[in-house]
Each structure stands twice: as C-alpha cells, then as structure tokens.
PDB file of N, CA, C and O in Angstrom:
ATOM      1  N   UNK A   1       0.819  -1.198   0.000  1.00  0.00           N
ATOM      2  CA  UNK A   1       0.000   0.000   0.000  1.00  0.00           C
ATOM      3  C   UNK A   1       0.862   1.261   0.000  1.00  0.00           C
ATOM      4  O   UNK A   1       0.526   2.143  -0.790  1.00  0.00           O
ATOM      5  N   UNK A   2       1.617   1.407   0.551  1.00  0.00           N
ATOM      6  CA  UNK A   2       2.496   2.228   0.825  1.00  0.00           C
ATOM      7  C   UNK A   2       3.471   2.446  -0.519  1.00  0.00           C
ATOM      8  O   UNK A   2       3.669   3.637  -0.761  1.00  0.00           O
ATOM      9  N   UNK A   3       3.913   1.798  -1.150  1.00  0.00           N
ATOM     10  CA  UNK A   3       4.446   1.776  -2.586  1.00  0.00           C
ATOM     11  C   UNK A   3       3.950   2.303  -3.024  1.00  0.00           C
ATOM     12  O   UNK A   3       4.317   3.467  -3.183  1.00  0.00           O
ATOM     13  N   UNK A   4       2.565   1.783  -3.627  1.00  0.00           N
ATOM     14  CA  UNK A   4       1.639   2.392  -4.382  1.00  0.00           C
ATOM     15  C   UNK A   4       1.343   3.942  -4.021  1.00  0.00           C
ATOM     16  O   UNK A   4       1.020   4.770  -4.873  1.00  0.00           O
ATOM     17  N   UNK A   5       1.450   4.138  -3.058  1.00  0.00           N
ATOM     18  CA  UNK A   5       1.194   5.926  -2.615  1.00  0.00           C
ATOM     19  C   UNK A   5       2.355   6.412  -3.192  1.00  0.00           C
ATOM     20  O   UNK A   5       2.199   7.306  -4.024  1.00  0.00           O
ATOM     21  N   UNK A   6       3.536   6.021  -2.942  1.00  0.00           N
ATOM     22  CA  UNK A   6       4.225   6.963  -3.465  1.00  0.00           C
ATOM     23  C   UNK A   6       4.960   7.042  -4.866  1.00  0.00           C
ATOM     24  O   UNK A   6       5.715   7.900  -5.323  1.00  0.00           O
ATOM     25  N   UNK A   7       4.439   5.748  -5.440  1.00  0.00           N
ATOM     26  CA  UNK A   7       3.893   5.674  -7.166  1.00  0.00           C
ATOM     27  C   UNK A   7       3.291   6.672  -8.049  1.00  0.00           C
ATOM     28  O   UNK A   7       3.561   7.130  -9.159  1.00  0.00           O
ATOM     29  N   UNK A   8       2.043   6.917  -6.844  1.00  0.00           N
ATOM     30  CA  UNK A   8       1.366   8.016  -7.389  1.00  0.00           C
ATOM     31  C   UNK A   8       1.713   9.064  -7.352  1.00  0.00           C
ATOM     32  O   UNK A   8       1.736   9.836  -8.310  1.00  0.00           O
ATOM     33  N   UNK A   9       2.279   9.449  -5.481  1.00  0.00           N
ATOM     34  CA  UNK A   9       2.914  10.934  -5.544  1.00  0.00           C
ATOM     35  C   UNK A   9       4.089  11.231  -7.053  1.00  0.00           C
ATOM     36  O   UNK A   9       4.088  12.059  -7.964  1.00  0.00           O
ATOM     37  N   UNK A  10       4.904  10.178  -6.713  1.00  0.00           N
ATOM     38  CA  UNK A  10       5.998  10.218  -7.781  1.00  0.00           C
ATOM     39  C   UNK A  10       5.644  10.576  -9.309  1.00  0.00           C
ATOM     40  O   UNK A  10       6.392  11.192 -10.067  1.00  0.00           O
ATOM     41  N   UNK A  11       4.006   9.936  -9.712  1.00  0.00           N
ATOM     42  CA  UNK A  11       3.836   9.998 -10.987  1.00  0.00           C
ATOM     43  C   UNK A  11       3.140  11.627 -11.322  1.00  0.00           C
ATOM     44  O   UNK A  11       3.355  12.549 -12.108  1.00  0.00           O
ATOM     45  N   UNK A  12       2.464  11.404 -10.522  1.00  0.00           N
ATOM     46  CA  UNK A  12       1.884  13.059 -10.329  1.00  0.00           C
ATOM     47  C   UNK A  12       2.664  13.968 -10.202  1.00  0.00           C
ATOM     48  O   UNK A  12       2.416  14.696 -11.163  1.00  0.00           O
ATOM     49  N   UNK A  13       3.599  14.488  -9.535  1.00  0.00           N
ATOM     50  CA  UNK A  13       4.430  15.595  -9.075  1.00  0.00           C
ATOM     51  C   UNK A  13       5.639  15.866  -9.195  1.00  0.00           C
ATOM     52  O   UNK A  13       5.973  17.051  -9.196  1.00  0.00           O
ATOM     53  N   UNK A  14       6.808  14.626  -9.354  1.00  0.00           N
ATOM     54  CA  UNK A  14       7.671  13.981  -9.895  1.00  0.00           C
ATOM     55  C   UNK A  14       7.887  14.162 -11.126  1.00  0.00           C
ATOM     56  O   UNK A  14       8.741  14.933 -11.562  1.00  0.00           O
ATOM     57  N   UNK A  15       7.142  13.478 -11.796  1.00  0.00           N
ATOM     58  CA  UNK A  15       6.877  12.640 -13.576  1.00  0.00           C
ATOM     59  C   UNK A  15       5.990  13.437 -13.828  1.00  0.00           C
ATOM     60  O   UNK A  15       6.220  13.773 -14.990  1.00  0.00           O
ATOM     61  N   UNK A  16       4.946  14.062 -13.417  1.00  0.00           N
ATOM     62  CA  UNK A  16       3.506  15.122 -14.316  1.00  0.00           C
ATOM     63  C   UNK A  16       3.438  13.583 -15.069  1.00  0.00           C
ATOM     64  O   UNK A  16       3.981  13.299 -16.137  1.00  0.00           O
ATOM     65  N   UNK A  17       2.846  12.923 -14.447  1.00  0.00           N
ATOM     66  CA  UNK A  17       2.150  11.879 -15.537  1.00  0.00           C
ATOM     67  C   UNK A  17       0.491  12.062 -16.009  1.00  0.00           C
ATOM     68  O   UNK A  17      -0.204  12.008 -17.024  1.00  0.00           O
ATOM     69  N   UNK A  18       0.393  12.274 -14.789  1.00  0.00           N
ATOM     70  CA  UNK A  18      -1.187  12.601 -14.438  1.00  0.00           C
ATOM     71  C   UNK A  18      -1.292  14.280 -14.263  1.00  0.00           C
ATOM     72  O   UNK A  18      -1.743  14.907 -13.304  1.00  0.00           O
ATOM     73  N   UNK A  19      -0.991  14.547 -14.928  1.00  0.00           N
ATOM     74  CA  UNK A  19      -1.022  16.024 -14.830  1.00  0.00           C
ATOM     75  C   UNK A  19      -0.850  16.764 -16.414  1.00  0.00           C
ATOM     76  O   UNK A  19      -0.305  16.010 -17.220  1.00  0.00           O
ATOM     77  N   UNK A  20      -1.107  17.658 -16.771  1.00  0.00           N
ATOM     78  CA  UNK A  20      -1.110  18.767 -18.076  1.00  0.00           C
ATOM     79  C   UNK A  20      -0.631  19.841 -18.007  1.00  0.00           C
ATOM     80  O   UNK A  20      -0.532  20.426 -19.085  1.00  0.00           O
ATOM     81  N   UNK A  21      -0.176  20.507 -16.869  1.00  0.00           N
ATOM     82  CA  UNK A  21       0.419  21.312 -16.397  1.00  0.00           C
ATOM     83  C   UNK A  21       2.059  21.187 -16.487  1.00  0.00           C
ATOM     84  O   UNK A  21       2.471  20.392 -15.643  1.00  0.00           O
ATOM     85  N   UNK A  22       2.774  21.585 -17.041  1.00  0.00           N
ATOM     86  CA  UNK A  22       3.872  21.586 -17.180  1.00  0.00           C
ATOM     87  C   UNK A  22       4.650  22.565 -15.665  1.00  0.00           C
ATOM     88  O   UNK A  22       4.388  23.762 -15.552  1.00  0.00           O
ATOM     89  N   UNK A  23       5.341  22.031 -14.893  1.00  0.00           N
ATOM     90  CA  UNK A  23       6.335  23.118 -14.009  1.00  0.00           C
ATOM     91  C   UNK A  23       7.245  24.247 -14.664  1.00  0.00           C
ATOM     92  O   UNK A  23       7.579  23.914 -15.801  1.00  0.00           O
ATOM     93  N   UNK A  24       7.654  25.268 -14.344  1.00  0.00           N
ATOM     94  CA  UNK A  24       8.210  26.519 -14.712  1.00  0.00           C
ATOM     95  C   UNK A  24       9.894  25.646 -14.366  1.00  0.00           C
ATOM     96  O   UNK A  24      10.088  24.846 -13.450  1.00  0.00           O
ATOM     97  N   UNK A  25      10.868  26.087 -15.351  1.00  0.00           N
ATOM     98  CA  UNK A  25      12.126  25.803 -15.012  1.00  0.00           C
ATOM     99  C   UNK A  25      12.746  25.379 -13.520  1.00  0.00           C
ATOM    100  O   UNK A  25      13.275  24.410 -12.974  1.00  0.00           O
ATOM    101  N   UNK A  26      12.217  27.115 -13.143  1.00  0.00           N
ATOM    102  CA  UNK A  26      12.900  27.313 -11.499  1.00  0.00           C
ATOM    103  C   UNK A  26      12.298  26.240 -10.509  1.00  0.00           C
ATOM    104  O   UNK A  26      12.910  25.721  -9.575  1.00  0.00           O
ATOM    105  N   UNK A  27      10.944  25.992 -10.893  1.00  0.00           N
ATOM    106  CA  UNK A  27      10.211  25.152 -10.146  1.00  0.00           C
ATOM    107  C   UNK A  27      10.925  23.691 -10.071  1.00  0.00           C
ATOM    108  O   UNK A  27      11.001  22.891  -9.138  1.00  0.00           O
ATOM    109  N   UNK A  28      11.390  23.648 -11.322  1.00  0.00           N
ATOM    110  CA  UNK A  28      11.848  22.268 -11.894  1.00  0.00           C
ATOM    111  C   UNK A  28      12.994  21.883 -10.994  1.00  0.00           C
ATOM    112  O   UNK A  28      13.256  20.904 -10.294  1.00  0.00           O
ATOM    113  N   UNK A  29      13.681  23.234 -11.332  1.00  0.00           N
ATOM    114  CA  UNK A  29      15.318  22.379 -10.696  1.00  0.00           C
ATOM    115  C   UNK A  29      15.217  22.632  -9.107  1.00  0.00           C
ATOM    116  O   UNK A  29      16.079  22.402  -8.259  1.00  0.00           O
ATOM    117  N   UNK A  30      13.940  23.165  -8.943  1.00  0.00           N
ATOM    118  CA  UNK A  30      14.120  23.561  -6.981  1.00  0.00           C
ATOM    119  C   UNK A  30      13.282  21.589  -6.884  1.00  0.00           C
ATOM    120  O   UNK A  30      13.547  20.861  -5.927  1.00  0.00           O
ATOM    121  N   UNK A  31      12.541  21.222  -7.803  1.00  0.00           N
ATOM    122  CA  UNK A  31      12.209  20.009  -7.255  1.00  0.00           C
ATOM    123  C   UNK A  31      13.634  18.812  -7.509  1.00  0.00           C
ATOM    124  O   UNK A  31      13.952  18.043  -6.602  1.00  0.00           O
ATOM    125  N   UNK A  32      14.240  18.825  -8.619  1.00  0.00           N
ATOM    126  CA  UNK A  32      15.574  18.034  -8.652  1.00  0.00           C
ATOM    127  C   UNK A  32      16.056  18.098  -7.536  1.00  0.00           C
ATOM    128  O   UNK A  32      16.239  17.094  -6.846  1.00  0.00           O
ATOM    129  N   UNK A  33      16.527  20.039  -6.930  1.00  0.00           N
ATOM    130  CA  UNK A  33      17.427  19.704  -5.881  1.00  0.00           C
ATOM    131  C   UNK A  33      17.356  19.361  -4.323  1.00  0.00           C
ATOM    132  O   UNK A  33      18.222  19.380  -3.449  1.00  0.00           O
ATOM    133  N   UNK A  34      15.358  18.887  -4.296  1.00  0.00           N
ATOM    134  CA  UNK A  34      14.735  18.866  -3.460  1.00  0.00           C
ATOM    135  C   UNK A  34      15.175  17.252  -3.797  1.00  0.00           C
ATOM    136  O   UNK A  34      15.834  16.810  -2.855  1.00  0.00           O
ATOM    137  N   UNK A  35      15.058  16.633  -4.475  1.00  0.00           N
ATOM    138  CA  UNK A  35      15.145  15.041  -4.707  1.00  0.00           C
ATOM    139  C   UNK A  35      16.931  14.200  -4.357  1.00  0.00           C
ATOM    140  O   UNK A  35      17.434  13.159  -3.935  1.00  0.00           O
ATOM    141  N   UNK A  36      17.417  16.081  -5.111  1.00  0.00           N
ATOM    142  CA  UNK A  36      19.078  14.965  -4.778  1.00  0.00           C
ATOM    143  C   UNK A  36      19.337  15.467  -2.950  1.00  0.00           C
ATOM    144  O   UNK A  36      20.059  14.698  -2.315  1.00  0.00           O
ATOM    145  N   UNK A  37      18.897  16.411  -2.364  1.00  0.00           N
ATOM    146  CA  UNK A  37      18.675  16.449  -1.113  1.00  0.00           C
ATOM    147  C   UNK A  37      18.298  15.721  -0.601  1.00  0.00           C
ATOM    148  O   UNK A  37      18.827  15.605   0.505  1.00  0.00           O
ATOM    149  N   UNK A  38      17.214  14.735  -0.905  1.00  0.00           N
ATOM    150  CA  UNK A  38      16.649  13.383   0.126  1.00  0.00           C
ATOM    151  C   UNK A  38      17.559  12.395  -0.213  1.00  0.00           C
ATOM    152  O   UNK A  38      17.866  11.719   0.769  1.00  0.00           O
ATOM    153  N   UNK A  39      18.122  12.053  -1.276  1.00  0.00           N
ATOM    154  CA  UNK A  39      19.193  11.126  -1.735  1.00  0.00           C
ATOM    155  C   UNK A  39      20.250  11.247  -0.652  1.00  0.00           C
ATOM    156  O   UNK A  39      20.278  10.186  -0.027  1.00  0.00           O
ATOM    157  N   UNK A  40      21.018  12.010  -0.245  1.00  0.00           N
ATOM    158  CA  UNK A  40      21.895  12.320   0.151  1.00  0.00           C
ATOM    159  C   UNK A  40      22.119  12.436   1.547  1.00  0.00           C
ATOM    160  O   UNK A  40      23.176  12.418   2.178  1.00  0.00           O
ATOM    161  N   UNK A  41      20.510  12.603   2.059  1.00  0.00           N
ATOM    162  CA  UNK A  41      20.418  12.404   3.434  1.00  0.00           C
ATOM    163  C   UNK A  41      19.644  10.816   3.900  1.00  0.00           C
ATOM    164  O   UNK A  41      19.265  10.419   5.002  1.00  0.00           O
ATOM    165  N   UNK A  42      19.619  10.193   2.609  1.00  0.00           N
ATOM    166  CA  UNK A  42      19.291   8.915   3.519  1.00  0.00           C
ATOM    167  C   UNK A  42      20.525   8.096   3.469  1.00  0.00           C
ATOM    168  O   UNK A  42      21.603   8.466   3.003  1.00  0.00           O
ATOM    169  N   UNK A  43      20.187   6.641   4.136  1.00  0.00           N
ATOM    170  CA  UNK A  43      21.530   5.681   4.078  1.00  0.00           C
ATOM    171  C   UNK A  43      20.892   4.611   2.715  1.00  0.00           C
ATOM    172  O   UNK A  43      19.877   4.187   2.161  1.00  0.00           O
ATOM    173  N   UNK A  44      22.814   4.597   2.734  1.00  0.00           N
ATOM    174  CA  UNK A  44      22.766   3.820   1.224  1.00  0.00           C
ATOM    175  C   UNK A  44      21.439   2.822   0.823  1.00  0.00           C
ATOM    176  O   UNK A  44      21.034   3.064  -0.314  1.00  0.00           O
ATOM    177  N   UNK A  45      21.019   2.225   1.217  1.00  0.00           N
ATOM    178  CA  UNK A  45      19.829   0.953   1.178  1.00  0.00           C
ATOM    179  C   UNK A  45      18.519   2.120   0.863  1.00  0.00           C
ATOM    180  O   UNK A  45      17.946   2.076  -0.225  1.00  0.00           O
ATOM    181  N   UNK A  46      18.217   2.896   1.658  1.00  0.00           N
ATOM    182  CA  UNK A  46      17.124   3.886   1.925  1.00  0.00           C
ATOM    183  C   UNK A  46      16.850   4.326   0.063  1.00  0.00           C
ATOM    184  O   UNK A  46      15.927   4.071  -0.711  1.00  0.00           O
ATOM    185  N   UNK A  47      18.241   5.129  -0.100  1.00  0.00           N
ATOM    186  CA  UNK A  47      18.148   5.542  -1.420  1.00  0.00           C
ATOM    187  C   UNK A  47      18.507   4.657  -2.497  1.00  0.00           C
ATOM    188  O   UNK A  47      18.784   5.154  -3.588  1.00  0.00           O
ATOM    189  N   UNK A  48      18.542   3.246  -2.312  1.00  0.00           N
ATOM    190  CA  UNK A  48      18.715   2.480  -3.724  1.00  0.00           C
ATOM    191  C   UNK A  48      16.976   2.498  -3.328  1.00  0.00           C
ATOM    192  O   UNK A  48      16.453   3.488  -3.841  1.00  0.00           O
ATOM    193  N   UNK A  49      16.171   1.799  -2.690  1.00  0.00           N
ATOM    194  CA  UNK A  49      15.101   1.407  -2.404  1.00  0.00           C
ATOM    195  C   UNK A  49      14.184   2.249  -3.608  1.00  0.00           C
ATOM    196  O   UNK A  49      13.402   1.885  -4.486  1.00  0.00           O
ATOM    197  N   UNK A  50      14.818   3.808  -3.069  1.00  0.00           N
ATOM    198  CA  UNK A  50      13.756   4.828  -3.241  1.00  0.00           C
ATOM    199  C   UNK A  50      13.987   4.858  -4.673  1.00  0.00           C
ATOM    200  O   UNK A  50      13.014   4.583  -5.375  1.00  0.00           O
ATOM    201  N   UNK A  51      15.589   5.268  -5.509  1.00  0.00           N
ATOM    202  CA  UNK A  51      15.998   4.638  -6.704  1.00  0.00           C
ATOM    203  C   UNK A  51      14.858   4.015  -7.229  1.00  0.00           C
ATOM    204  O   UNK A  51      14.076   4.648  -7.939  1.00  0.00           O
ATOM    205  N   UNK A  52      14.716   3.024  -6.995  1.00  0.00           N
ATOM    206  CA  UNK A  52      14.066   1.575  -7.912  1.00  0.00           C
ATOM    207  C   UNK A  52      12.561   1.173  -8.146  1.00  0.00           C
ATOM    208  O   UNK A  52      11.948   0.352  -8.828  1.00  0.00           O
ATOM    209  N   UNK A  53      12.185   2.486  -6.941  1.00  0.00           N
ATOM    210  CA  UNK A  53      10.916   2.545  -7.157  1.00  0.00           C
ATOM    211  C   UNK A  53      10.621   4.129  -8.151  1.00  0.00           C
ATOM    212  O   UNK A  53       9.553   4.336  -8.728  1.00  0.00           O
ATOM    213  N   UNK A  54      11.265   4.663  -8.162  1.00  0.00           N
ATOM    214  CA  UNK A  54      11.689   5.783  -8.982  1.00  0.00           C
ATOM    215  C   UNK A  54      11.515   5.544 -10.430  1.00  0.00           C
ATOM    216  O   UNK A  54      10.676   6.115 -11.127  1.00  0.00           O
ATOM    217  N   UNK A  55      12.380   4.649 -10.838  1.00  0.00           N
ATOM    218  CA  UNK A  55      12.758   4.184 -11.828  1.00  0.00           C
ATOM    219  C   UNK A  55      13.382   2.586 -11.900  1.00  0.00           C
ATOM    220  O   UNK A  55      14.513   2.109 -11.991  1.00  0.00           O
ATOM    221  N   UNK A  56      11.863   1.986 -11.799  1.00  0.00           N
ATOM    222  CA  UNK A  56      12.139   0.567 -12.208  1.00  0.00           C
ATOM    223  C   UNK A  56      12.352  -0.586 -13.199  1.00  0.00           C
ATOM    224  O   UNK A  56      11.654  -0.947 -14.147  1.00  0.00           O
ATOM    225  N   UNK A  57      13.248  -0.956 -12.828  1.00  0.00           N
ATOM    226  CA  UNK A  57      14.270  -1.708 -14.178  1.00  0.00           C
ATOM    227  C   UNK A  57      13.330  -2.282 -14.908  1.00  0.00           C
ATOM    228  O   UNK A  57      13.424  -2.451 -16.124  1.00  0.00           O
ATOM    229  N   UNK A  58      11.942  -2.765 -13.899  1.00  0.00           N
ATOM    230  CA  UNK A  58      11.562  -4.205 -14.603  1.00  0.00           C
ATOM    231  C   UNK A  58      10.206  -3.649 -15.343  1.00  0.00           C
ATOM    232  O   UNK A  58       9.446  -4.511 -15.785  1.00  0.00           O
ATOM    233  N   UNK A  59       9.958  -2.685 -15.459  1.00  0.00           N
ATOM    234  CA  UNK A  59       8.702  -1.724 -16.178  1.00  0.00           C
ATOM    235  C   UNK A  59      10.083  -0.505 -17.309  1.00  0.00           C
ATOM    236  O   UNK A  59      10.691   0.530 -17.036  1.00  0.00           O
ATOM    237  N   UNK A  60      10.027  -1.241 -18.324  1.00  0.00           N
ATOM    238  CA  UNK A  60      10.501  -0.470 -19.367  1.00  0.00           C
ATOM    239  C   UNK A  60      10.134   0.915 -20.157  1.00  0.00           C
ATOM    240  O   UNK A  60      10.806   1.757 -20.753  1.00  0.00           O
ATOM    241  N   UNK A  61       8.644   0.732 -19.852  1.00  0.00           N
ATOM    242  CA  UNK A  61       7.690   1.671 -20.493  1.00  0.00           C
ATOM    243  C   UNK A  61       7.486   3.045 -19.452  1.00  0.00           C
ATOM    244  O   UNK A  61       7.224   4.202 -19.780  1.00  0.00           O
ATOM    245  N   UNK A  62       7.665   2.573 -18.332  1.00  0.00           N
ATOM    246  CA  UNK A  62       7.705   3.739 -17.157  1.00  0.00           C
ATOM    247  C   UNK A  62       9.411   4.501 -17.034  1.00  0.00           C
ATOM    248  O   UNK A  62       9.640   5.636 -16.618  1.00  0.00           O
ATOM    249  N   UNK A  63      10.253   3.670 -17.439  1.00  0.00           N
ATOM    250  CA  UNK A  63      11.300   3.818 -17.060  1.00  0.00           C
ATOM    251  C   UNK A  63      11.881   4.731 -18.671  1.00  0.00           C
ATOM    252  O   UNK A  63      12.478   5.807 -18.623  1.00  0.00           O
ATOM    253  N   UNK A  64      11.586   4.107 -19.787  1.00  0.00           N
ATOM    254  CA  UNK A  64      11.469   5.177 -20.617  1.00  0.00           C
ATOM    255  C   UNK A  64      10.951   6.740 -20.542  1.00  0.00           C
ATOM    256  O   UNK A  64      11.559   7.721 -20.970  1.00  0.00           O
ATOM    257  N   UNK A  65       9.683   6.716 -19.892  1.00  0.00           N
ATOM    258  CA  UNK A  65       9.370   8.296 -19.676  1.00  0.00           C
ATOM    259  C   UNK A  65       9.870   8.784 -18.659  1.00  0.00           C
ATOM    260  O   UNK A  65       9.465   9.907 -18.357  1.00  0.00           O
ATOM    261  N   UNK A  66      10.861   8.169 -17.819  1.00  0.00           N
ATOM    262  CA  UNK A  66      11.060   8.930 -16.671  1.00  0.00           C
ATOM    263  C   UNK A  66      12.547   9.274 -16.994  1.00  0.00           C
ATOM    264  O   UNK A  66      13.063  10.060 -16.200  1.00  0.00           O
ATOM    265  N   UNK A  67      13.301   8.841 -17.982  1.00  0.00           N
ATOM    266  CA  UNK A  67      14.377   8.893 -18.579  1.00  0.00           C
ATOM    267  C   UNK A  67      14.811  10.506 -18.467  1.00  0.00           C
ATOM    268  O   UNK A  67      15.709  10.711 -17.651  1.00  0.00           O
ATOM    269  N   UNK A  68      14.449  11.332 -18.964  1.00  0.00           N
ATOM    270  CA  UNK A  68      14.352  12.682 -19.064  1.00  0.00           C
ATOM    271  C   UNK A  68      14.720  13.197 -17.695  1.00  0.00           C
ATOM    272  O   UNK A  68      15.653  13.999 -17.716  1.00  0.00           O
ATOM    273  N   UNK A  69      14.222  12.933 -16.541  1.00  0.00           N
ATOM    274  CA  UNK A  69      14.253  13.160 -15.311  1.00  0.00           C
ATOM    275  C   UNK A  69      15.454  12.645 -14.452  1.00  0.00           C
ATOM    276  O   UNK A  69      15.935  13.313 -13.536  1.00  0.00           O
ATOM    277  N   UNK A  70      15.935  11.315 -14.842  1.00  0.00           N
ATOM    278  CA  UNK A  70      17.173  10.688 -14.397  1.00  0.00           C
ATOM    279  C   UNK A  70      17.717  11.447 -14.904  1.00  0.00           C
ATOM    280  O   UNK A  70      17.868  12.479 -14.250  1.00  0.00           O
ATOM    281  N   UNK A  71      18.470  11.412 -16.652  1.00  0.00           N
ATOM    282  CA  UNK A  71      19.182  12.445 -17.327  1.00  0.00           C
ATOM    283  C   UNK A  71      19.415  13.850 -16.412  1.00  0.00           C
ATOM    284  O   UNK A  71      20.557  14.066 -16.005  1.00  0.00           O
ATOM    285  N   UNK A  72      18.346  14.789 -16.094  1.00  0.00           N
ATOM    286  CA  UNK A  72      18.218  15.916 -15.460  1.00  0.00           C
ATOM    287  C   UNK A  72      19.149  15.598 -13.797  1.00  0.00           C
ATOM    288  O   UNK A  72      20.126  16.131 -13.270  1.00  0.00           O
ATOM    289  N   UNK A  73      18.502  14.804 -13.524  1.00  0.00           N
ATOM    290  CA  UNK A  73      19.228  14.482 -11.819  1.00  0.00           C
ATOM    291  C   UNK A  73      20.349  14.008 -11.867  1.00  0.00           C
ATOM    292  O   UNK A  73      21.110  14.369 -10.969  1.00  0.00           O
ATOM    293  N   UNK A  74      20.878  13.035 -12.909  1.00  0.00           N
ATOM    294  CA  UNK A  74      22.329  12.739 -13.199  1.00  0.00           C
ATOM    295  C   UNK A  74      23.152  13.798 -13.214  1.00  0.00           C
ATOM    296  O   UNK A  74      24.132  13.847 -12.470  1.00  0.00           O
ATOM    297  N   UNK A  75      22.811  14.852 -14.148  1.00  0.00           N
ATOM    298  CA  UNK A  75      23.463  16.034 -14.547  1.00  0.00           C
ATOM    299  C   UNK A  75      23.891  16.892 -13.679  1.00  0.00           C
ATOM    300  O   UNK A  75      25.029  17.358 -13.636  1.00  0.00           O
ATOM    301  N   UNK A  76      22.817  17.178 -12.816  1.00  0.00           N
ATOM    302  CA  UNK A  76      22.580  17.993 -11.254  1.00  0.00           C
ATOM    303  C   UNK A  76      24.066  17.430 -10.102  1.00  0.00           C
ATOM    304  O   UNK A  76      25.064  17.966  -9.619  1.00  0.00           O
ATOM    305  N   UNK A  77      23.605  16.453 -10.092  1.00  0.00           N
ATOM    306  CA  UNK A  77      24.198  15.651  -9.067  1.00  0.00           C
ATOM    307  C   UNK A  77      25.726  15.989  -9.759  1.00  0.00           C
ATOM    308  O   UNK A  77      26.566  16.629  -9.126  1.00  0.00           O
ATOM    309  N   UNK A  78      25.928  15.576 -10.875  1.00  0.00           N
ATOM    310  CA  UNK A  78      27.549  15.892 -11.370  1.00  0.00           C
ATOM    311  C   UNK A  78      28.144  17.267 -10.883  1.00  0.00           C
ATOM    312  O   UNK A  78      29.154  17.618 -10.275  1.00  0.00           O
ATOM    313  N   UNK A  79      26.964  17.925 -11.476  1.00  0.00           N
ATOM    314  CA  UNK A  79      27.915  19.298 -11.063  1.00  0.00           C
ATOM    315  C   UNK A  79      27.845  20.010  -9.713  1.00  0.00           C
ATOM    316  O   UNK A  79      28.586  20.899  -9.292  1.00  0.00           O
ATOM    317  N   UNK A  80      26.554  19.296  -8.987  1.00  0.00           N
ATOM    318  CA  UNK A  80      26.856  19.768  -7.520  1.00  0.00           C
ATOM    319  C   UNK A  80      28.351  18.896  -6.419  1.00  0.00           C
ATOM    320  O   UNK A  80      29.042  19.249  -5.463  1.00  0.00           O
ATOM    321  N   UNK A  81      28.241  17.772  -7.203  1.00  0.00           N
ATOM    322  CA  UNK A  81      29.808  16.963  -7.309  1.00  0.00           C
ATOM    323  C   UNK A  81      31.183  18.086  -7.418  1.00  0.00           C
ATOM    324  O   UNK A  81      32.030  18.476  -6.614  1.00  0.00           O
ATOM    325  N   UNK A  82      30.869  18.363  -8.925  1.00  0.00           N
ATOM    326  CA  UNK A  82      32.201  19.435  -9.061  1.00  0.00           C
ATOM    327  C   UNK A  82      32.287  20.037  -8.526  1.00  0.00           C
ATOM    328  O   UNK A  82      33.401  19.999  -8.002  1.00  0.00           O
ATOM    329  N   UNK A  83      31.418  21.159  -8.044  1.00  0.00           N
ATOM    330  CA  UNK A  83      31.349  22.408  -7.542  1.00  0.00           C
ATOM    331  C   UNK A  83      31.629  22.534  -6.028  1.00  0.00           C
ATOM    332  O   UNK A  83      32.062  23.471  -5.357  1.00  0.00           O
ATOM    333  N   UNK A  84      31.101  20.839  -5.604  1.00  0.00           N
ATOM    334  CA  UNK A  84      31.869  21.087  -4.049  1.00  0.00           C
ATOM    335  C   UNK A  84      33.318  20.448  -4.235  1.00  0.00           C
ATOM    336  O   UNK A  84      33.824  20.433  -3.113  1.00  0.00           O
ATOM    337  N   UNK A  85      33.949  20.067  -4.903  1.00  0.00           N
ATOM    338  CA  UNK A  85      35.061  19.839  -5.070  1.00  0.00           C
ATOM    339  C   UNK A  85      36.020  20.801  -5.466  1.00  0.00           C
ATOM    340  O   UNK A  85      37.233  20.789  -5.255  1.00  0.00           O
ATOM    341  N   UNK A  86      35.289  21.686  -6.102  1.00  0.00           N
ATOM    342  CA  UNK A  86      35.946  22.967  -6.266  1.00  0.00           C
ATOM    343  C   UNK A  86      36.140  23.878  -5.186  1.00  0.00           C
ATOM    344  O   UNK A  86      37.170  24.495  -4.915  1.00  0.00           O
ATOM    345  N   UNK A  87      34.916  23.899  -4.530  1.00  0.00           N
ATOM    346  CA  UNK A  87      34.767  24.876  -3.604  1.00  0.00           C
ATOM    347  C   UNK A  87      36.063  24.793  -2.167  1.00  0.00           C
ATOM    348  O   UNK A  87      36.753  25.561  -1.497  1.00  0.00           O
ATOM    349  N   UNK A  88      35.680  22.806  -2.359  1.00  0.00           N
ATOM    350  CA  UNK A  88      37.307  22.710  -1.295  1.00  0.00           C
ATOM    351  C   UNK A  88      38.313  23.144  -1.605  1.00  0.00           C
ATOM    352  O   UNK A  88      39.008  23.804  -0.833  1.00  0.00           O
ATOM    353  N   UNK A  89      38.644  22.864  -2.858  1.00  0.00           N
ATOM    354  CA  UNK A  89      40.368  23.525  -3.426  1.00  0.00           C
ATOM    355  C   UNK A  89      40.281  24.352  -2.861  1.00  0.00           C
ATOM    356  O   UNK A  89      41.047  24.552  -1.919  1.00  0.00           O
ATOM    357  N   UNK A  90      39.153  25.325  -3.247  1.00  0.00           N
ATOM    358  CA  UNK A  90      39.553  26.954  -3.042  1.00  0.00           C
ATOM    359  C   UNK A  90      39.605  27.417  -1.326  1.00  0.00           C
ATOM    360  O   UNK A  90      40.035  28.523  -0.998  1.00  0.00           O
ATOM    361  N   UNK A  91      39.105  26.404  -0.313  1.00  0.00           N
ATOM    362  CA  UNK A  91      38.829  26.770   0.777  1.00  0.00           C
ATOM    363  C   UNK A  91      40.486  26.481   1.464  1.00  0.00           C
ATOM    364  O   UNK A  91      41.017  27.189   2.320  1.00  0.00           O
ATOM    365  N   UNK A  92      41.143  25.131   0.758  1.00  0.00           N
ATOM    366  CA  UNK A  92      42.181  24.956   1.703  1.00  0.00           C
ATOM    367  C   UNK A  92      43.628  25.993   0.584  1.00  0.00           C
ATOM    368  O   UNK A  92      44.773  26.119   1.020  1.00  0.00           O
TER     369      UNK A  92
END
C-alpha cells in the first residue's frame, strides 16, 4: 500500500504523468534539488530502495518516460559533485 502511494505521488508531481500542467524551469530544478537532497540524506539501502521505485528496471515503459528526469538528476548531481570539489580547493 504504501508503494503504491508513493507511485502516485511520484507519478503526479515527480513525472507530471497525471497532470497537463507543465512546471516553470525554477520550479523544476528547486524540485531536482529537493530530490538529490533526500538522496543524500538517507543511508545507502534507503536511497537504492527509493531509486528503484523511482525508476524501475523491470517496467521499461515507465522507465522510458522517466528517462528525461534521471538524465536531469544525473546532470545535477555531477555538477553539484564538481562544484563542491571545487569549492574545497579553493577553501584549503
């Protein structure tokens, strides 16, 4: 039961599956960096879990449209990667 809820949240608000409303850019990447924020504060298991229900291997057809969105959070995640790696150089 609990899956399924957050299937839906995910598909709705997440994915706009169920939705026609497109989000505004800013909106967009404040929800990415709202997503790689929960990533980052759970433990490893927590966030494969959440991963896989995200984007599950074994539903191709879901995992195709959500493609766009990994792509986007992959990207995010890289350069908030660099940028704190940068930011150390420059601190020490």
């Amino acid at each position: 039961k609990v899956v399924e809820l957050y299937n839906e949240i995910l598909e709705e608000f997440v994915f706009l599956e169920r939705r026609r409303k497109k989000l505004s850019a800013i909106r967009e990447l404040h929800l990415l960096d709202v997503i790689c924020t929960c990533f980052q504060t759970m433990s490893r298991e927590a966030g494969r879990n959440l991963f896989f229900v995200m984007f599950p291997p074994s539903d191709r057809q879901v995992l195709d449209r959500r493609m766009p969105v990994l792509s986007r959070l992959v990207s995010l995640a890289v350069t908030l990667n660099v940028s704190h790696q940068s930011h150390n150089r420059i601190e020490r």
